[in-house]
Each structure stands twice: as C-alpha cells, then as structure tokens.
C-alpha positions in Angstrom: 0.0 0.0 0.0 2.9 2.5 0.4 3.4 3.5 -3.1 -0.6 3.6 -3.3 -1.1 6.4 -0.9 2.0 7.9 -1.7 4.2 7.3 0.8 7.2 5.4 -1.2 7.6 5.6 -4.8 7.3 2.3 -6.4 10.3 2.3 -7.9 12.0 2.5 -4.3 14.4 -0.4 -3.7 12.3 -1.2 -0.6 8.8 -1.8 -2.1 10.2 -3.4 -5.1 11.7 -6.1 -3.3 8.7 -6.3 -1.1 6.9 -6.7 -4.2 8.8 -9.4 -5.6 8.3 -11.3 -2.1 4.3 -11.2 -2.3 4.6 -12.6 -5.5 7.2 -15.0 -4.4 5.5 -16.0 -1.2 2.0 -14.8 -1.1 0.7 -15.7 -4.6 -1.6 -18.4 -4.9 -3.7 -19.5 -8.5 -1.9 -16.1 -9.5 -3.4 -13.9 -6.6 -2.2 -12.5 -3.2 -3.0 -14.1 -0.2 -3.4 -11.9 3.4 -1.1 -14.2 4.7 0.2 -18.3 4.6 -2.8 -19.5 6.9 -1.0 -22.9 7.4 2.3 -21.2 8.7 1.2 -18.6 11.3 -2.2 -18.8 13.8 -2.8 -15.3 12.8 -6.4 -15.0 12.8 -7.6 -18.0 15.3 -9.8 -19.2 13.3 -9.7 -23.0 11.8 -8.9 -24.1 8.1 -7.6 -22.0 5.4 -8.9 -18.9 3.6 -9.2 -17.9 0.4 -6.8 -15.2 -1.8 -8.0 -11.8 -0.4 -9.3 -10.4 -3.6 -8.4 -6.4 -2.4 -4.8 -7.8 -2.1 -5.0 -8.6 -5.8 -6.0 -5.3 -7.0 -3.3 -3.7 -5.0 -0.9 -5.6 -6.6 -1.8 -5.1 -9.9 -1.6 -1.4 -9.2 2.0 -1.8 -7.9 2.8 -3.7 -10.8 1.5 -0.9 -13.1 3.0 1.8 -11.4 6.3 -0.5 -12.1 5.9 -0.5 -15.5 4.6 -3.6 -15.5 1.7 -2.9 -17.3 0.8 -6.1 -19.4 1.8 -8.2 -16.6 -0.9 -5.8 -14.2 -3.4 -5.8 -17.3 -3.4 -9.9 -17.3 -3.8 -10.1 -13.8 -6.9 -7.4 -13.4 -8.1 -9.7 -16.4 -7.9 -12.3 -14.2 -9.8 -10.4 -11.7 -12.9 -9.3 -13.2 -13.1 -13.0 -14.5 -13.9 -13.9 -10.9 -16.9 -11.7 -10.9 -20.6 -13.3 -10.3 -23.1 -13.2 -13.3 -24.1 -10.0 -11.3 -20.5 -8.3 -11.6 -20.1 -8.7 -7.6 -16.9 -9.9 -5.6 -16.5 -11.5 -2.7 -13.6 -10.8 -0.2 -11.9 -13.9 -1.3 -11.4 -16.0 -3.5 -10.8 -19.9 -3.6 -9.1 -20.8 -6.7 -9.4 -25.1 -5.5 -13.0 -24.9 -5.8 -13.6 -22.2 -8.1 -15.8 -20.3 -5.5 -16.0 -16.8 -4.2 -15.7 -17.4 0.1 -16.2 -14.5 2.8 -18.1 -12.0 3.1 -20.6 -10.9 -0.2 -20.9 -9.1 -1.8 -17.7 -7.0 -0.2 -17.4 -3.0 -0.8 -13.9 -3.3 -0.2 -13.1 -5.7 -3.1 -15.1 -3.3 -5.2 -13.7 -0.2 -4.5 -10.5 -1.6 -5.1 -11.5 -3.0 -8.3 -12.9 0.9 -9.1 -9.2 2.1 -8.2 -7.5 -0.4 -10.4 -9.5 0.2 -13.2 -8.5 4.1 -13.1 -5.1 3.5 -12.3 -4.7 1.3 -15.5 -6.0 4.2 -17.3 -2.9 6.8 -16.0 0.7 6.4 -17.7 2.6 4.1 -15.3 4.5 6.8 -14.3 1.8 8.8 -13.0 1.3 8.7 -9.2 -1.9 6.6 -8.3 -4.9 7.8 -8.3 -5.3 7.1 -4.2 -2.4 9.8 -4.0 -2.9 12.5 -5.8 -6.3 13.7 -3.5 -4.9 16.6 -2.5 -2.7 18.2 -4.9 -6.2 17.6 -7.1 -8.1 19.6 -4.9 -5.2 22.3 -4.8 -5.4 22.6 -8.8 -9.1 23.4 -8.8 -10.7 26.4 -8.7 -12.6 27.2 -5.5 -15.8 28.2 -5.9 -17.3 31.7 -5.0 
C-alpha cells in the first residue's frame, strides 16, 4: 500500500523487493494471499482462507506503477473474470473450488477494483490515483 497512498515511490528499492516477495510467497492460482494461513495462527480461526481479492487489485496497481503494465493488465483480467453473473466480488477468492468465500458481496473488493480500473487508465508513471487527492483539490478552482 505504500506507493498507493504515496508514501514510497514504487520504484524504491524497498517496495520493489517487497513486491517481488508477495509474488514469491503470497501468490496463490496467481493472486495474493493476506497471509500463509498454514504457517502462522494469525487469525484463530480454523482451516484456510481464500486469496484476499483487495490484495490482488493492490498488486496489480504496484505492478503498473512499475511499468509492468501487461503483466498488471493480465492479472486485473484475471480479476474481473472472478466476478458473479451479477458483476459482484466476494472478499476472497478460492481458486481449488472455483468459489468466491467471505463475506458478499464486499465494498472493499469493489472499491479496489474501481481504483484499479482508473489507475490502469494513468501512464505508469503517473502517481496513483489514491495519492494525488490533495494536490487535485489544490489545482481546482474554489468556488465563489
């Protein structure tokens, strides 16, 4: 989330090696998982859990603002595929079974997917659109 709220730029040594390690350790079916339920007790609750579809989107954005873009294109491809015949996500997403699991429909999985969508539509280079809020709202006229 750093370089999404504009803390680090993406191209910082820091979140691009923490990149490569959720791809490397958190990627599951070719989406990101919270965590490695089997390794760690970190939620108390029994069984396994699903790739956390906000986690996705998040790194498709990182992998845009990389300059990544086909790689971030296939992936948010990959996304919307998940959808219900309604267009609604889930929080996660069970690529075993096939099934959406969690909460549903989930806001947060959809306002991610809303982000993503713009982001892919910026040059790679451009800061996302989650950071730019306020140097928007300094470029616009106020109104009398």
């Amino acid at each position: 989330m750093m370089p999404l709220v504009g803390f680090l730029p993406a191209t910082d040594e820091r979140v691009r090696n923490t990149i490569e390690a959720i791809m490397r350790d958190l990627q599951q079916d070719g989406l990101v998982l919270r965590y490695r339920a089997e390794q760690n007790d970190a939620d108390g609750l029994p069984g396994g859990e699903g790739a956390f579809l906000p986690c996705s989107f998040w790194l498709v954005d990182c992998l845009h603002l990389l300059g990544r873009t086909e790689e971030a294109r296939a992936m948010f491809e990959r996304l919307l595929a998940l959808r219900n015949d309604l267009g609604l996500l889930a929080e996660e997403y069970d690529g075993r079974t096939k099934r959406q699991l969690g909460n549903f429909p989930q806001a947060f999985s959809h306002v991610a997917l809303v982000n993503t969508a713009l982001n892919l539509r910026e040059k790679p280079e451009a800061e996302p659109r989650r950071a730019r809020g306020d140097a928007e709202k300094k470029k616009r006229p106020k109104r009398s």
